[in-house]
Structure formats: C-alpha cells, structure tokens
C-alpha positions as CSV (number, residue, x, y, z in Angstrom):
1,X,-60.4,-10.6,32.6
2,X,-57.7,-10.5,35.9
3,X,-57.8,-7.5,37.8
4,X,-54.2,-7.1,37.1
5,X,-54.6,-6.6,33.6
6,X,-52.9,-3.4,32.4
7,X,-53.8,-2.0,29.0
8,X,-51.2,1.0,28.2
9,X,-50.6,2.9,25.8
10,X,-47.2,2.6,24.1
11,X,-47.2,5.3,21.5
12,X,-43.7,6.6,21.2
13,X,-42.1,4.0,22.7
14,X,-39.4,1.5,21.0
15,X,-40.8,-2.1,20.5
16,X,-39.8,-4.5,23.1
17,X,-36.4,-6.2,21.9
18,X,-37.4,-9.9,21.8
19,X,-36.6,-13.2,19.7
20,X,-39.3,-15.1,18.2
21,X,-39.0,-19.0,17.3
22,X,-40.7,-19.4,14.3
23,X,-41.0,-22.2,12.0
24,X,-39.5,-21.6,8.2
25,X,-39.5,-24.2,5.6
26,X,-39.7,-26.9,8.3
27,X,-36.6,-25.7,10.3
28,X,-36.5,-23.4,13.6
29,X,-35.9,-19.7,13.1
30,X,-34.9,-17.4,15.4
31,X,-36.3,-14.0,14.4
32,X,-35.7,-10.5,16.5
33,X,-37.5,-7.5,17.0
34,X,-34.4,-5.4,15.4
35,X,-34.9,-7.5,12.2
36,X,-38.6,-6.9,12.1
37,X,-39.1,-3.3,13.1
38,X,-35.9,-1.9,12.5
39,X,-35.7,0.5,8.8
40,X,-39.0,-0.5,8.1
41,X,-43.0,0.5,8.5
42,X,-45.0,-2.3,9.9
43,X,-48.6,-2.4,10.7
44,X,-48.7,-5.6,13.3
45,X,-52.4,-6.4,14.8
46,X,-52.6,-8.8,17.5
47,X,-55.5,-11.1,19.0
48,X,-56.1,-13.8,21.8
49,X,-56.1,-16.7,19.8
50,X,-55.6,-19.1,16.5
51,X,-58.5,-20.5,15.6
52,X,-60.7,-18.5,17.5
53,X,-64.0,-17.1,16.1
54,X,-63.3,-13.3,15.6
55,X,-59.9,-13.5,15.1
56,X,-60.7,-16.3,12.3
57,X,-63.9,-14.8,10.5
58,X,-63.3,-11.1,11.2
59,X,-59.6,-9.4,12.0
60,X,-57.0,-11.7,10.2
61,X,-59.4,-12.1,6.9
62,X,-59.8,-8.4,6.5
63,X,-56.1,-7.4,7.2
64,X,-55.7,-9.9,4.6
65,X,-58.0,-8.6,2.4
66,X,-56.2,-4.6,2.8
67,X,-52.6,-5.5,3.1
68,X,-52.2,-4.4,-0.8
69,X,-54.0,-1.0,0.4
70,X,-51.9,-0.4,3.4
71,X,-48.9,-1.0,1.3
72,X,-49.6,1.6,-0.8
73,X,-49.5,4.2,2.1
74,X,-45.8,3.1,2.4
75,X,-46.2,0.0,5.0
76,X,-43.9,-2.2,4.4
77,X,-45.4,-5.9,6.1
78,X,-48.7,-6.3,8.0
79,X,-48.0,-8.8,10.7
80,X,-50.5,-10.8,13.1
81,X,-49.2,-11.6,16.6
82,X,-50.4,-13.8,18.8
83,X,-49.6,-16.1,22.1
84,X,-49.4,-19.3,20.5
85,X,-47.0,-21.4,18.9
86,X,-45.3,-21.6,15.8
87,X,-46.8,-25.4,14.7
88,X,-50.3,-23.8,15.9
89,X,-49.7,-20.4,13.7
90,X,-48.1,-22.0,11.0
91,X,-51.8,-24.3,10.5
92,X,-53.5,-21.2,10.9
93,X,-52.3,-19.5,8.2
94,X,-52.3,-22.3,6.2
95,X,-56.3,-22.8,6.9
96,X,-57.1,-19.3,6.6
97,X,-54.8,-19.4,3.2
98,X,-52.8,-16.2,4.2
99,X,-50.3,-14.7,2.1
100,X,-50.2,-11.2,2.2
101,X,-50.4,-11.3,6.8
102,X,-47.4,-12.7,8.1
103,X,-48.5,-14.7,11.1
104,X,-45.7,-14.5,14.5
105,X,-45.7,-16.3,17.0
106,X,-45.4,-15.0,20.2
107,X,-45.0,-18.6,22.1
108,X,-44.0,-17.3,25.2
109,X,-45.1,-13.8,25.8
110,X,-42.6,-11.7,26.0
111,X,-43.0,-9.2,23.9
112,X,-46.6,-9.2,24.4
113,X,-45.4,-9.0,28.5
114,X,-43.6,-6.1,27.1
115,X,-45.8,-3.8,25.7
116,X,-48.6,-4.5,28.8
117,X,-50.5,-6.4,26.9
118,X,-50.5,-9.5,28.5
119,X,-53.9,-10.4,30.0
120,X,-55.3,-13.6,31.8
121,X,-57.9,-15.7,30.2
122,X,-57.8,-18.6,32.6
123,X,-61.5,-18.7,32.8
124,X,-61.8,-19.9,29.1
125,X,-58.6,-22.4,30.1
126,X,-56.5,-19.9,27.4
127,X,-54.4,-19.1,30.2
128,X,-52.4,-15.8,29.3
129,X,-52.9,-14.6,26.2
130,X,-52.4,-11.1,24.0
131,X,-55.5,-9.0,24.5
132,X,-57.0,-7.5,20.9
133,X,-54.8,-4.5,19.5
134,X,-53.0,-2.7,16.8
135,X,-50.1,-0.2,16.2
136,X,-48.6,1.3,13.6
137,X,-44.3,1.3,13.8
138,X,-42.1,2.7,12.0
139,X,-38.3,2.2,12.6
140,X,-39.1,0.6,15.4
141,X,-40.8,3.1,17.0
142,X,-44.5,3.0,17.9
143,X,-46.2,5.6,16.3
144,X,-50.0,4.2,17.0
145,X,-52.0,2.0,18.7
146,X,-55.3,1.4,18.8
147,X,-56.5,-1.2,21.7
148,X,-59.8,-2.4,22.1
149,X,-61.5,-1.1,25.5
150,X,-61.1,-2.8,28.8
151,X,-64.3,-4.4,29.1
152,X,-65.4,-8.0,29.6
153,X,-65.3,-10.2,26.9
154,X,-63.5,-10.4,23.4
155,X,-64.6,-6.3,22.6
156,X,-64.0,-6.1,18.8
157,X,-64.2,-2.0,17.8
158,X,-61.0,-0.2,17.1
159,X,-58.2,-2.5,16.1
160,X,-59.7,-3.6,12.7
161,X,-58.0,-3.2,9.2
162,X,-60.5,-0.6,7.8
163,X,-59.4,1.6,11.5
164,X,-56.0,1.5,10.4
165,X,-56.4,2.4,6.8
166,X,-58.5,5.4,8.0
167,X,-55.5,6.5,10.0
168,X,-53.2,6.6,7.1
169,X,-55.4,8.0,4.7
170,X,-58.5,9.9,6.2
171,X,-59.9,10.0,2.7
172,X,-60.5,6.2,2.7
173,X,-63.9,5.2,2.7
174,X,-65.2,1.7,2.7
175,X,-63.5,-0.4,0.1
176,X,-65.6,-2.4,-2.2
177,X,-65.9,-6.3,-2.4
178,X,-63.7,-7.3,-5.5
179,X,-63.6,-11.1,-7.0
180,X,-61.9,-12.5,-9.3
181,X,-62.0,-15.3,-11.6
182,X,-58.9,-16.6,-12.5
183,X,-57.4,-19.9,-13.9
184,X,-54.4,-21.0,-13.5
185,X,-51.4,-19.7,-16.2
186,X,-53.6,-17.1,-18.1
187,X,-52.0,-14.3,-18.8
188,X,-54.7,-12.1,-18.6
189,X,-55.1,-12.8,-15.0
190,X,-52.1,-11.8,-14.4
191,X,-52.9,-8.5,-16.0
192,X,-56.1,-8.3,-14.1
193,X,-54.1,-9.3,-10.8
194,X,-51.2,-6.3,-11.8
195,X,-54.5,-3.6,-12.5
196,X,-55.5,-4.4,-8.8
197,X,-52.7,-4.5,-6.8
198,X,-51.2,-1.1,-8.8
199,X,-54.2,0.3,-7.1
200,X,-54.1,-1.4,-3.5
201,X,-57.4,-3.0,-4.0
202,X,-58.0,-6.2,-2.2
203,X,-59.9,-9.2,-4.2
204,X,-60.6,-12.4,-3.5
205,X,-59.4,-14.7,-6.5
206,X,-61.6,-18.0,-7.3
207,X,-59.3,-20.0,-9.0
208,X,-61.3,-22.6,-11.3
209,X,-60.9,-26.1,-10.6
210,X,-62.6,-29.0,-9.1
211,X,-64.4,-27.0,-6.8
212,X,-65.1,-23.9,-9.3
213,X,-66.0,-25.0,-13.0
214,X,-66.3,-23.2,-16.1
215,X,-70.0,-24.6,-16.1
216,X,-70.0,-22.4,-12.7
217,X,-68.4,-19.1,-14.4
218,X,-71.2,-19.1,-16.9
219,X,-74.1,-19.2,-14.6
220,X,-72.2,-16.6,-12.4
221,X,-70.8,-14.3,-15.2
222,X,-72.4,-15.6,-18.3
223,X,-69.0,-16.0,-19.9
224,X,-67.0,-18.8,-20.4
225,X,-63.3,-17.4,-20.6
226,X,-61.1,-15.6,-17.6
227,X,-60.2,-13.7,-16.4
228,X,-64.4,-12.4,-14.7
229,X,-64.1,-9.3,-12.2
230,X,-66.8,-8.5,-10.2
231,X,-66.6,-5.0,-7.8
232,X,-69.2,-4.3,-5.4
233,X,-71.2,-6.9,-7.0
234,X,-71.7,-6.0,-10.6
235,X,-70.0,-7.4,-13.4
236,X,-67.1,-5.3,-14.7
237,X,-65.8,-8.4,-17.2
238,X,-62.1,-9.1,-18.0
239,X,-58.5,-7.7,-18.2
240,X,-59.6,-5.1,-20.6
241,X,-63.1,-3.9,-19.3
242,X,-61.3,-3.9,-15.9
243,X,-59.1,-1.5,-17.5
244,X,-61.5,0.7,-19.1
245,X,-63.2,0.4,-15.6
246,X,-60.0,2.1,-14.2
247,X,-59.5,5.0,-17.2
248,X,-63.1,6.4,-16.6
C-alpha cells in the first residue's frame, strides 16, 4: 500500500456528488449520487476488485445472501462499488448470479477519490483501486462506516454483511444456512420463496434441471416433489412444513 494512502472516516458527511456510467440493458447510463442516495437508505460495500478472490468467494456472496435481512431493517438497496468498469461489473454480476446487490461501477474514481478511499495497488499491477469498506447512508448522509484496518495486504474483518446486520439490529446472531429446492412455475415455491423473504432470511434456491434432477432431490431429501427446504442443515420439507416451521 502507497504511503500516501489516507483512510478517513466520513461519518456524517454527505456522499461525494458524482455521475457513474453504467451499462443498462445494453445502452450507457449516466447515474448520480443525488439519484442514488438521496430519500433513501442504502447500505453500499466496496472492494479492490471484480473477480478477485475475497471479494468473489466471501463479501459480494454474503451481502447477497443478507440483502432480504437488511431490508427488513428499513434499507432500501445494498450496492457493491468498485474501481472498475461497467463491461467488467456487468460480467461479474452475471458470474456471481447477483440479484438482490446492485453492482456500480466506479470506472474512474471519483467518488471513491472522494470519500479518501482511493489507494494504490500498483505493486499487484491494479493500479488505483477502492480499498475494502462499508457505510451505512441514509438521505445521503453517511451515518457509518466500517473500513478495514490500514495494514498490508487485502485485511478482511469489519466490512462484511453479518458486521452490518449487527449494527442495525444488535440482537442478530448468526443466520442459518437455508436451501431451497425449487422448480420452475410451482406454486408452492413461490409460497416457500414469500415465507422466506416475509422473514428477511437469505436461501440459496437450487432450481432443478440439467444440472439438479429429481433423481438428485431424492437422494438429498428423500422426496420427489418441490418445493424441499433445508435450514441449518436438517430437513424442514415443503411450503407447509416450512410454515408450521415458522408458527412454532
């Protein structure tokens, strides 16, 4: 890390105003921090890198995973930020299948320049990128941040999802694995889905297919019919056990 690197805190400060050029629907968009911020409780995260090891296996996945539970504390989007382009973020998202995080695209820096958080990384031939953090803003106004220590490195301690879920709620404790198996147009997975989300629990769905047969959800679940939910790793069953799960 550069000797110049600065790592305030920006807690009570505004946002830096900035435009972002992101890709929508195959056509530029030009997106500000007014429209982002402004009116509305964001949780954003940001990391060094697409692609990258942590970021890929570790922060984005999990703020995936608890997006549904933040929103239930009243935030409204859960963004990732980070130094690269919109092509480059854009495949990212796509590879790590992301739908609840939106992915932005800082290309140029500036409003990473803007909050201090711009840090070299020329020895891995990054050149400047965002170092790891979090922050919490509502209205546009920072409320929180949590920023991983200056040390050497890629430190990985403070700015996770579970961090920021403990903020809102201090009650929160560690939230249990959840899968579900789905198929695709059953109703009762949508019901299964609804029961989850109503609760802010995050689950990873297994949609059957040509990866994932019903040959598979038998020797998994010993059934043969979806929707399957397994939490913490026992076997709850479907829509209604889920929901007699929930009533007791």
């Amino acid at each position: 890390m550069s000797e110049t690197t600065r790592l305030p805190d920006s807690t009570g400060k505004r946002v830096p105003e900035v435009v972002f050029e992101t890709r929508e629907n195959g056509d530029w968009k030009a997106i500000s921090s007014k429209e982002i911020f402004d009116g509305r409780t964001v949780v954003l995260f940001a990391l060094p890198g697409a692609f990258t090891p942590t970021c890929s296996s570790a922060h984005l996945p999990r703020y995936e995973e608890l997006a549904s539970a933040l929103a239930t504390h009243g935030v409204d989007e859960v963004i990732c930020l980070s130094v690269n382009d919109a092509f480059v973020m854009d495949a990212w998202g796509k590879e790590q299948g992301a739908s609840r995080v939106r992915l932005l695209p800082d290309g140029n820096g500036d409003f990473t320049e803007g909050l201090g958080m711009l840090v070299s990384k020329r020895d891995l031939g990054f050149g400047n990128r965002s170092w790891r953090y979090s922050m919490l803003v509502r209205d546009g106004v920072i409320e929180k941040m949590f920023i991983e220590p200056d040390v050497a490195g890629d430190p990985y301690e403070v700015s996770d999802a579970d961090t920021m879920l403990r903020h809102l709620d201090p009650q929160a404790g560690v939230a249990p694995d959840v899968s579900l198996f789905t198929r695709h147009g059953c109703r009762h997975c949508e019901r299964a889905r609804g029961l989850l989300d109503a609760r802010g629990i995050a689950y990873e769905e297994i949609a059957l297919g040509e990866d994932v047969t019903t040959c598979s959800l038998r020797a998994v679940t010993g059934r043969d019919t979806v929707p399957q939910v397994f939490i913490g790793g026992k076997h709850v069953g479907g829509a209604d056990e889920l929901e007699a799960h929930f009533a007791a």
